[in-house]
N, C-alpha and C positions, 0 to 999 in steps of 0.2 A: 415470548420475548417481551421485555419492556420496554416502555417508550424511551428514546432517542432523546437526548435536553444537549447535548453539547459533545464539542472533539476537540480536544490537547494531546500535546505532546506528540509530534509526529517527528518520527525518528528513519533512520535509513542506513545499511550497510554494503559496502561492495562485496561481491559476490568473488571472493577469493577460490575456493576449490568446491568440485561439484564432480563426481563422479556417478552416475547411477547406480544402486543400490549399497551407496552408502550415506552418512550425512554429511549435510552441507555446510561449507566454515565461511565466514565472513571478516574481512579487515576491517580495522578500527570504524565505527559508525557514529554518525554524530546526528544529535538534535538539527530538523531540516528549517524550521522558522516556526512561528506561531503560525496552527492550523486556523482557518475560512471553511474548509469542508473537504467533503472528499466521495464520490458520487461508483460504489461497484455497481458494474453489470457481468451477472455470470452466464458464461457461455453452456450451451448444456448440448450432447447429443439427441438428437430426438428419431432416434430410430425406432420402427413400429413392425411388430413381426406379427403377419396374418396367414391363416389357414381356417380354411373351411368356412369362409368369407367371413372370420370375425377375427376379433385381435386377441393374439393369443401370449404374448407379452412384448414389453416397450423398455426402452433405455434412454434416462434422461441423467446420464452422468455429466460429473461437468468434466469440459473441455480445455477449460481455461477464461481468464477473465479480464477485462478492462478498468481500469480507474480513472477517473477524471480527478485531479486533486490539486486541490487552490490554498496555496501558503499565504500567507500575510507578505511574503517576498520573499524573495533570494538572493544572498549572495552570492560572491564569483565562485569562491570555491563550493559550495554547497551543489553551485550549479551544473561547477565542473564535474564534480561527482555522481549527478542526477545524469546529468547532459553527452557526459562523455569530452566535453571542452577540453582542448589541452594551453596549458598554462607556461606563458616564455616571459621571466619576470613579470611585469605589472597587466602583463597583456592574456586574453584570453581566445583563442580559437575556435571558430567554429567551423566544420571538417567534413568531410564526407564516411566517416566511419562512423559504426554505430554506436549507439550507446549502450555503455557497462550494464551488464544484468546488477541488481540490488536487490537486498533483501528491503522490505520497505514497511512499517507499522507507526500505527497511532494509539489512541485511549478515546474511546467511548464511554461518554456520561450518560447512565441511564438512571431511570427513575422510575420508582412502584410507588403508588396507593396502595397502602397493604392497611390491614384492619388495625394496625400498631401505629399508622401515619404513614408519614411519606419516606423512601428507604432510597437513597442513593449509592450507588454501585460503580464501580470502572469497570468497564469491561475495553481488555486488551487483546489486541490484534495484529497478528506479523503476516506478512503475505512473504513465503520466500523467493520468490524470482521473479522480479519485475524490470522492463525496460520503460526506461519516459522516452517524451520528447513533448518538444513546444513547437506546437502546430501554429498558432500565429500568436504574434506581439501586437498590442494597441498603443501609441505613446497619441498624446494630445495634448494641446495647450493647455495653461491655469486660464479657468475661468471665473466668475463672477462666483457662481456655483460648485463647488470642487467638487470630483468626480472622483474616487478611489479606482486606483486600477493596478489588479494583480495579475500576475502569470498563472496560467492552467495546465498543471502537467498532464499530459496524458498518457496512461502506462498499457501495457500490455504484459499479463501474467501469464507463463506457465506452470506448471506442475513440476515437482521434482520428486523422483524413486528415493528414499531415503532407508529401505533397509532390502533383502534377499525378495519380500512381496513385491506382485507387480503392479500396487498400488501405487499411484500419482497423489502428491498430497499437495494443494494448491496455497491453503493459508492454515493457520491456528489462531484459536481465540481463550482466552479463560478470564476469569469475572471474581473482580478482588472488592473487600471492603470498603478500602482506601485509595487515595489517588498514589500514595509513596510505594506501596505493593503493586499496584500495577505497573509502576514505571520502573521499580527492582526488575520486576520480568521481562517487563520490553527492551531497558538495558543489557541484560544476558541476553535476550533474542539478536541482538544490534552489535554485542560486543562494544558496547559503551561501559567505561570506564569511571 
């Protein structure tokens, strides 16, 4: 892997039809704001199989996985989409129903020292089935000293069967030249237009 220099383009789809063991479609998807970051932790089984008091083999598949992801902001509708909000003219709802599953991806800046120089790369990234939500809000005065303050989604991924195997396939990634190649691919992942 290469080191890590930067994250653009974070993009997001509602999760229109899902069947198991076929593929997943998604409704119109839109650019979510300029990305701040975005923090996976993946969940793994840690089952350990012993006989004859030693271990005789182990399963450390993944489970599924969590995001923490911090936009530069959101708007109402972006929100509503993330959020699950329902919208009555200018006004926005917040519900006791859950929020919409999303397909949800960014673009990864990566960068090599290679013997040729320094080699910059995008590497793109769709996770398919994620739900957010906004575990708490900060708002504060303007002070002397301004403080930036954004919202933290935090998501929780599953897995989806997407053909006849009874593999779970959690996210995808692939690693383009350019930053416009990457984001051609994360658009057809988003069904962005």
């Amino acid at each position: 892997m290469k080191p890590n220099v930067g994250m653009v383009y974070p993009v997001c789809a509602p999760v229109n039809t899902y069947t198991p063991g076929t593929s997943i479609t998604y409704s119109n998807g839109s650019v979510v704001s300029e990305a701040r970051s975005a923090s996976i932790s993946w969940d793994r089984s840690d089952g350990e199989f012993y006989g004859d008091d030693i271990l005789l083999d182990t399963d450390n598949g993944v489970t599924g996985y969590t995001i923490d992801f911090e936009p530069a902001g959101l708007t109402d509708s972006i929100r509503a989409t993330l959020l699950g909000e329902t919208a009555a003219s200018s006004e926005y709802s917040i519900t006791d129903a859950a929020a919409p599953y999303v397909g949800f991806g960014y673009i990864r800046v990566m960068r090599e020292n290679g013997t040729s120089g320094v080699t910059t790369t995008y590497e793109g990234w769709w996770y398919y089935k994620v739900q957010f939500s906004v575990n708490s809000e900060e708002t504060r005065t303007k002070e002397r000293t301004l403080e930036w303050r954004t919202p933290t989604l935090s998501g929780r991924g599953s897995g989806v069967q997407l053909s006849s195997a009874a593999t779970q396939t959690f996210a995808v990634h692939e690693s383009f030249a350019t930053l416009s190649a990457a984001k051609t691919w994360l658009n057809s992942k988003a069904s962005i237009t």
